[in-house]
C-alpha positions in Angstrom: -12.6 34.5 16.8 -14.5 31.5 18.7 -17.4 31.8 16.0 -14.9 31.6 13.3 -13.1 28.7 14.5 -16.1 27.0 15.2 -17.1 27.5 11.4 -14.5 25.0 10.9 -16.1 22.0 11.8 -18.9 22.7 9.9 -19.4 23.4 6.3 -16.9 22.3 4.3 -14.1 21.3 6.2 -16.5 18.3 8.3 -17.4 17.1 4.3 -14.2 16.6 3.6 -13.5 14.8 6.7 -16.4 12.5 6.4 -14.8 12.1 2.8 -11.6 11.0 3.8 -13.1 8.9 6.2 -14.9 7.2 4.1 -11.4 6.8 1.9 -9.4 5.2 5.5 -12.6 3.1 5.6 -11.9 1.6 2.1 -8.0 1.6 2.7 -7.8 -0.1 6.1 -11.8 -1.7 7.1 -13.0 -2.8 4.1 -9.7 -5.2 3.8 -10.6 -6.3 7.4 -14.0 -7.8 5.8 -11.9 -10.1 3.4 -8.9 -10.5 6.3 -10.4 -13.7 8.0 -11.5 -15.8 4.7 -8.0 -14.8 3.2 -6.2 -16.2 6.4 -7.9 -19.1 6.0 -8.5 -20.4 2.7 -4.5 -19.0 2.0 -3.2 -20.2 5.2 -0.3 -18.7 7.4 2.8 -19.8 4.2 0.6 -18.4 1.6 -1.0 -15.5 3.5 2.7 -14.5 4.5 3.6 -14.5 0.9 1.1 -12.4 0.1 1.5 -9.6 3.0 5.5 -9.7 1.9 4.7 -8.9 -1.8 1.9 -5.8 -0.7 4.7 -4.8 1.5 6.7 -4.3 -1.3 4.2 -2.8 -3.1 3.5 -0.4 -0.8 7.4 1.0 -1.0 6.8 0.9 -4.8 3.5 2.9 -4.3 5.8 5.4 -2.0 7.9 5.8 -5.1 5.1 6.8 -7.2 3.4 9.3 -4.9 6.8 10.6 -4.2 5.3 12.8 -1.5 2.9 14.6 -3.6 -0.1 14.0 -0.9 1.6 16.4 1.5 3.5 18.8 -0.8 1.4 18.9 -4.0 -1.8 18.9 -1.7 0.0 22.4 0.2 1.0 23.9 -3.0 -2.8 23.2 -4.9 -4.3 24.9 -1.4 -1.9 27.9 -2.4 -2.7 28.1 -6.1 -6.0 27.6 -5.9 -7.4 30.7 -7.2 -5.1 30.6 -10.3 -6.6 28.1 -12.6 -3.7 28.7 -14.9 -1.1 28.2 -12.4 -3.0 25.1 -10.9 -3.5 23.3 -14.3 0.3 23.1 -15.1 0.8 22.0 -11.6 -1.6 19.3 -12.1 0.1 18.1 -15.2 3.2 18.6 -13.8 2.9 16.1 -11.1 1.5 13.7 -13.3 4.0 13.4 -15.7 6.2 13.0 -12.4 4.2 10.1 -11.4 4.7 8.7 -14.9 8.7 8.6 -15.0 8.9 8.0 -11.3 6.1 4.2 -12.3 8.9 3.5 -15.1 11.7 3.6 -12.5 9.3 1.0 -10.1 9.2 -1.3 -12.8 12.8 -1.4 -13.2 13.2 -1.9 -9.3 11.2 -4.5 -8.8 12.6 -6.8 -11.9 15.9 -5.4 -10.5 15.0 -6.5 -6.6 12.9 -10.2 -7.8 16.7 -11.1 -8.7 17.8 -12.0 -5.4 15.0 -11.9 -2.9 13.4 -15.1 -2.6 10.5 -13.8 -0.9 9.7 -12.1 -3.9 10.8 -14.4 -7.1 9.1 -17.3 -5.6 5.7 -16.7 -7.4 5.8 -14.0 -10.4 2.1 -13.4 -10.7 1.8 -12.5 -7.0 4.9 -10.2 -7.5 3.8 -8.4 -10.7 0.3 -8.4 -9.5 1.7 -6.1 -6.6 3.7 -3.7 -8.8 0.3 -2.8 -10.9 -1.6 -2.5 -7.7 1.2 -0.5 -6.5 2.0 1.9 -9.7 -2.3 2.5 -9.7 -2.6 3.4 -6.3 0.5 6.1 -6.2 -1.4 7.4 -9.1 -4.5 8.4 -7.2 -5.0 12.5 -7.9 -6.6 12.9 -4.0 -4.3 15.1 -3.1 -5.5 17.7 -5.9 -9.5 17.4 -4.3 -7.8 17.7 -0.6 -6.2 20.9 -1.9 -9.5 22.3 -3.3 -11.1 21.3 -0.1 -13.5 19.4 -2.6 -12.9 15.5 -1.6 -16.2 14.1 -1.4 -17.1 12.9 -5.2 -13.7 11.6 -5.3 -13.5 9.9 -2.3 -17.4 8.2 -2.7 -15.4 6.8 -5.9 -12.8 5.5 -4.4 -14.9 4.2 -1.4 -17.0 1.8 -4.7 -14.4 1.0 -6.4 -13.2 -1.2 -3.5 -16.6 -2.2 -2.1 -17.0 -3.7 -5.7 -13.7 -5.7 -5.4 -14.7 -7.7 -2.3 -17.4 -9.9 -4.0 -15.0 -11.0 -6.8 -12.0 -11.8 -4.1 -14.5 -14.6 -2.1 -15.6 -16.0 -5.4 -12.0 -16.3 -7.5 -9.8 -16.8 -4.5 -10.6 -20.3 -3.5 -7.1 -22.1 -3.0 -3.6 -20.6 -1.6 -2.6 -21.0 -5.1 -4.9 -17.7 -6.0 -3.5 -15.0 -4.0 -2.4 -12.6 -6.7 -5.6 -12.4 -7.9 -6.2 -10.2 -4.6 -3.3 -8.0 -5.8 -4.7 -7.7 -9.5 -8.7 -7.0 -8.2 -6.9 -4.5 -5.8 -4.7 -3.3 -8.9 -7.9 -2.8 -10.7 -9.9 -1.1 -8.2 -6.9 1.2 -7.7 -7.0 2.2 -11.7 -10.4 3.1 -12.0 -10.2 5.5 -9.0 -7.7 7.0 -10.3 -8.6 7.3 -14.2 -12.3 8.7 -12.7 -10.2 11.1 -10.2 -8.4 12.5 -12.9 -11.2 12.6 -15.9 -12.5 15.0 -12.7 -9.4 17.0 -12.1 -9.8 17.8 -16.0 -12.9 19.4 -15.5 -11.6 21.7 -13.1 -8.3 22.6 -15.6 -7.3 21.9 -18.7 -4.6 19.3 -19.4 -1.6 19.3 -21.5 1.5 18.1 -21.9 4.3 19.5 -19.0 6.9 21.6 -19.8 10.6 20.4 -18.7 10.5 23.2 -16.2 7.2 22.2 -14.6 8.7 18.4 -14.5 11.7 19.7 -12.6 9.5 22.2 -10.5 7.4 19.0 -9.5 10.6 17.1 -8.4 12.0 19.7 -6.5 8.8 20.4 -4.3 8.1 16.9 -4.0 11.5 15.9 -2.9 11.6 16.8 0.8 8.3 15.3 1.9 9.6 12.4 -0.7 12.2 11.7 1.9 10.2 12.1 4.9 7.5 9.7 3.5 10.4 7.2 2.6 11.8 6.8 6.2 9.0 6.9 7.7 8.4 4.0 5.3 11.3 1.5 7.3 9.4 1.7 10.2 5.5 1.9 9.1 4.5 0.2 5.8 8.1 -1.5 5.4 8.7 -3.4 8.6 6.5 -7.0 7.1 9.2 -6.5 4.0 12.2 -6.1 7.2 11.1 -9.4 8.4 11.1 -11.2 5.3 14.7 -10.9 5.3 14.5 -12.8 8.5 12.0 -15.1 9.1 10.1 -17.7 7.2 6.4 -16.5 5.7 4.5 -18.3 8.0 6.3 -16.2 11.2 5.8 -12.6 9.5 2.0 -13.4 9.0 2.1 -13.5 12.5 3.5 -10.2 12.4 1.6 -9.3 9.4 -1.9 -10.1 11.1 -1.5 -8.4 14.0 0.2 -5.3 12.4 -3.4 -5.2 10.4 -5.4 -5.4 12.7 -4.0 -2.4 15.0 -3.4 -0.3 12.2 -7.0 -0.7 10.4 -8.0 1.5 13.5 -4.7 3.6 13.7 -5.1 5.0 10.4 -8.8 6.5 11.5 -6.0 8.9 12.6 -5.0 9.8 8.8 -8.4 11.6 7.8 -7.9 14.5 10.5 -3.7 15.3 9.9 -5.5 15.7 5.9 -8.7 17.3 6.5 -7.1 20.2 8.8 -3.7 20.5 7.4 -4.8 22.7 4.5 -7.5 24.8 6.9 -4.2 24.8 9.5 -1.8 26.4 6.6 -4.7 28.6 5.5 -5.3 30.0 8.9 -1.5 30.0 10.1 -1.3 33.0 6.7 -3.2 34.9 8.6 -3.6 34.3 12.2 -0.9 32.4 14.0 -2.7 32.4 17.1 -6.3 30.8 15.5 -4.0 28.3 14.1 -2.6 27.8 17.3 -6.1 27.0 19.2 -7.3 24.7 16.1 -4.1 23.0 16.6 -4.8 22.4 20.6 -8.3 21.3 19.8 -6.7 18.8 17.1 -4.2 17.5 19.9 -6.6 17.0 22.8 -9.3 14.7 20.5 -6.8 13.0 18.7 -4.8 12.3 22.4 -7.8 10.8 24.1 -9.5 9.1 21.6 -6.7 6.4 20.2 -5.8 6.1 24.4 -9.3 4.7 24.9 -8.7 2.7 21.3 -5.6 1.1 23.1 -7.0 0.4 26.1 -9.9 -1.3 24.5 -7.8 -3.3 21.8 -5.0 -4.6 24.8 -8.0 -6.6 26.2 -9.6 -7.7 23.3 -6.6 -8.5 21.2 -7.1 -12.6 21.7 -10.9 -12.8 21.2 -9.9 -10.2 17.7 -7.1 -12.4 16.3 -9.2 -15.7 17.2 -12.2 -14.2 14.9 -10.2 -12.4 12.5 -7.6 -14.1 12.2 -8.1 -18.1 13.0 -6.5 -21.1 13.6 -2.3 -20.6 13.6 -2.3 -17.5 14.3 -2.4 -17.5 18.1 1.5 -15.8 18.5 -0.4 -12.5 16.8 -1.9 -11.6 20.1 1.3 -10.9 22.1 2.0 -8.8 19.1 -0.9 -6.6 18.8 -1.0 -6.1 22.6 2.4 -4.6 21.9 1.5 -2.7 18.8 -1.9 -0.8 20.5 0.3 1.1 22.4 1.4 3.0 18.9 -2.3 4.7 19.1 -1.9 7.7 21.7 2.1 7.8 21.0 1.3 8.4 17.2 -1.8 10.7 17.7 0.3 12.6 19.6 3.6 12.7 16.8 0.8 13.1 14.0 -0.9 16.4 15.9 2.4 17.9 16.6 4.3 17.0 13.7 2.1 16.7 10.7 -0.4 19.2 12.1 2.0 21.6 13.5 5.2 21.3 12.2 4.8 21.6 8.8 2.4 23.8 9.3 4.8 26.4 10.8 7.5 25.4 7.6 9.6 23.4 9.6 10.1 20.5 7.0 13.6 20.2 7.6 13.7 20.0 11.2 10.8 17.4 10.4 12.5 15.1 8.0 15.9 15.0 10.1 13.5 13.3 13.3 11.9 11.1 10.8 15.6 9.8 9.2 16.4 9.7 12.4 13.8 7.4 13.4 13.8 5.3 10.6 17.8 4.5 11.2 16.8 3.6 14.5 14.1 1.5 13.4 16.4 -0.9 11.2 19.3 -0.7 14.0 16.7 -1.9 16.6 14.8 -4.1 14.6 18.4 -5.9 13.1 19.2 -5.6 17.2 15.9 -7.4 18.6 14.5 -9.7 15.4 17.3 -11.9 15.6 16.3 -12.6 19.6 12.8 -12.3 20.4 11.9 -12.6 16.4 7.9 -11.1 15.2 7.4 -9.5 18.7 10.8 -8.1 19.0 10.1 -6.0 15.5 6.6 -4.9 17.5 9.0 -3.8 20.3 11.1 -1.7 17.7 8.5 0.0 16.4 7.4 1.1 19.3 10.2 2.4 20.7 11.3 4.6 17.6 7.6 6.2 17.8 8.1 7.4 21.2 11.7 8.7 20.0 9.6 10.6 17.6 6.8 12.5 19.8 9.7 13.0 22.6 11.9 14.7 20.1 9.3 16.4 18.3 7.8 17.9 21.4 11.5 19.2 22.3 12.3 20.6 19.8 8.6 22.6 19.7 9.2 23.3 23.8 13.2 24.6 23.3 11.8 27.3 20.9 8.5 27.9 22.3 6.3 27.1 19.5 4.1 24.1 21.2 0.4 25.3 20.7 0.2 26.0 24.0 3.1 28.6 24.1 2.0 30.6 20.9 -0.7 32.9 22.2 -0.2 36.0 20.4 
């Protein structure tokens, strides 16, 4: 058992963590490398603009991907000995993703109505909705099924590396920042288009039959829901505050928030590199899922404590070079938001990594809507009084409502993976 186990951080399953690696890299550090000109040379009203509007986007982006990275990535890890079966599933869930872009477009003209945060400059708006429609179309989660990321994931690792060259020479006055959301938009389409010219070398395409559309919908929906409410207190809490507070105080927010999670999402790579070997080995051995699943939980623990620890102290020396001049309130913030590293390592292991693993999505999803209910009670509770920092404090509080609730609810029926042992 040890000598199969230990097969599984080698061969295949370490490529596509290195892969999907190298994908967080491109997704959270690479923006870091553009973070301090953009600060600058766009300033805290403009910059603040321009983190409200990829807020947005990132909702929109939610909308497209409707879930598919968790459930279409389990049901491709199933299916994939049945090249028939997967090949309708693959076109399936992209005519999904097509309907579900049309009904983002209609949002956002719908939404650009009546929030001024978002009418005030069309280009940056509109700008954001391609980025976001190109990015929900990315066909990663097919590759992650296959255990067969990285090609894909070396494309879209380039793709972005080529965007940052073009964003110091075009962006020179904070006049220009949707041309960051249209190089991103960009970027985010050629991944894609390459990802899925690859997916159709594996299967044949065609076009989806009405059942395979509602099939897609219905599988999708549950991790659609879970992905949404985690939404109002991950990706969605810069769009909270723009309800709130002026541009220039939600950069504050804003820049702090990146920072921390440029490093926090280093977490993302393992919950999608071993949750398909975790439901693979959970068909057959409960127990060697089990002891993955306490390896995954010990490594992830200790390593994002020592990443807080080491960001509390270095926060103002970080904002100062990353950030700049005007941004000085974003280190109280950060110091606050580094203590999300161990509590969310710890809800990611055990929930993502464990939870779903064992097919308890719907004990899942009612913690999560839990959680993000709490997030808008707090935050609409402590925004109003201690205003950027108090939205740090309500984020933090609703993850540690998550890992204490998940962790009960594992312990009351003795399935933690340190009480299945047989």
């Amino acid at each position: 058992m040890v000598a199969r186990l230990s097969q599984v951080f080698r061969g295949r399953t370490a490529q596509n963590l290195l892969a999907l690696y190298g994908v967080q890299f491109a997704n959270y550090l690479l923006p870091l490398i553009t973070l301090p000109y953009l600060t600058r040379v766009l300033g805290p009203e403009s910059w603040g603009s321009l983190v409200v509007v990829q807020s947005f986007a990132q909702y929109l982006s939610l909308l497209v991907e409707y879930g598919f990275n968790l459930s279409a990535t389990r049901e491709v890890a199933r299916r994939r000995t049945d090249k028939q079966s997967l090949s309708g599933f693959l076109v399936a869930v992209s005519g999904a993703k097509l309907i579900l872009a049309t009904l983002a477009v209609g949002l956002a003209f719908i939404l650009s109505q009546w929030v001024d945060n978002l009418s005030q400059d069309p280009r940056l708006l509109w700008c954001g909705v391609y980025w976001a429609i190109a990015f929900g179309f990315s066909p990663i989660w097919f590759f992650q099924g296959l255990e067969r990321l990285p090609l894909v994931a070396g494309l879209e690792v380039g793709a972005k590396l080529a965007v940052l060259l073009p964003i110091f020479i075009l962006v020179r006055t904070p006049d220009d920042a949707w041309i960051v959301l249209l190089l991103q938009g960009m970027a985010s389409t050629l991944t894609a288009g390459l990802g899925l010219w690859l997916a159709g070398r594996e299967v044949s395409f065609r076009l989806p039959s009405l059942h395979e559309l509602k099939e897609a919908f219905h599988l999708g929906w549950t991790m659609f829901l879970f992905r949404s409410v985690v939404s109002l207190y991950t990706v969605g809490n810069v769009f909270i505050l723009a309800f709130f507070l002026p541009p220039q105080q939600v950069a504050l927010y804003a820049g702090a928030e990146r920072l921390t999670k440029a490093l926090l999402g280093m977490l993302e790579p393992i919950n999608r590199a071993f949750f398909p070997r975790l439901i693979h080995l959970a068909s057959q051995s409960t127990k060697d899922a089990a002891y993955l699943a306490r390896r995954v939980v010990l490594v992830m623990g200790l390593g994002s404590l020592g990443a807080a620890l080491l960001l509390f102290g270095a926060a103002p020396l970080i904002v100062r070079l990353l950030l700049g001049a005007g941004y000085e309130g974003a280190v109280e913030v950060m110091r606050v938001l580094v203590l999300l590293f161990p509590i969310v390592a710890l809800s990611n292991a055990l929930g993502i990594q464990w939870m779903l693993v064992l097919g308890k999505d719907r004990a899942f999803n009612v913690i999560i809507s839990s959680a993000g209910l709490l997030n808008l009670l707090l935050a609409l509770f402590l925004i109003p009084r201690m205003g950027h920092v108090g939205m740090a404090c309500a984020v933090v509080l609703v993850e540690v409502f998550v890992t204490g609730t998940i962790w009960l609810y594992l312990w009351q029926r003795g399935k933690t993976p340190w009480q299945v042992r047989t």
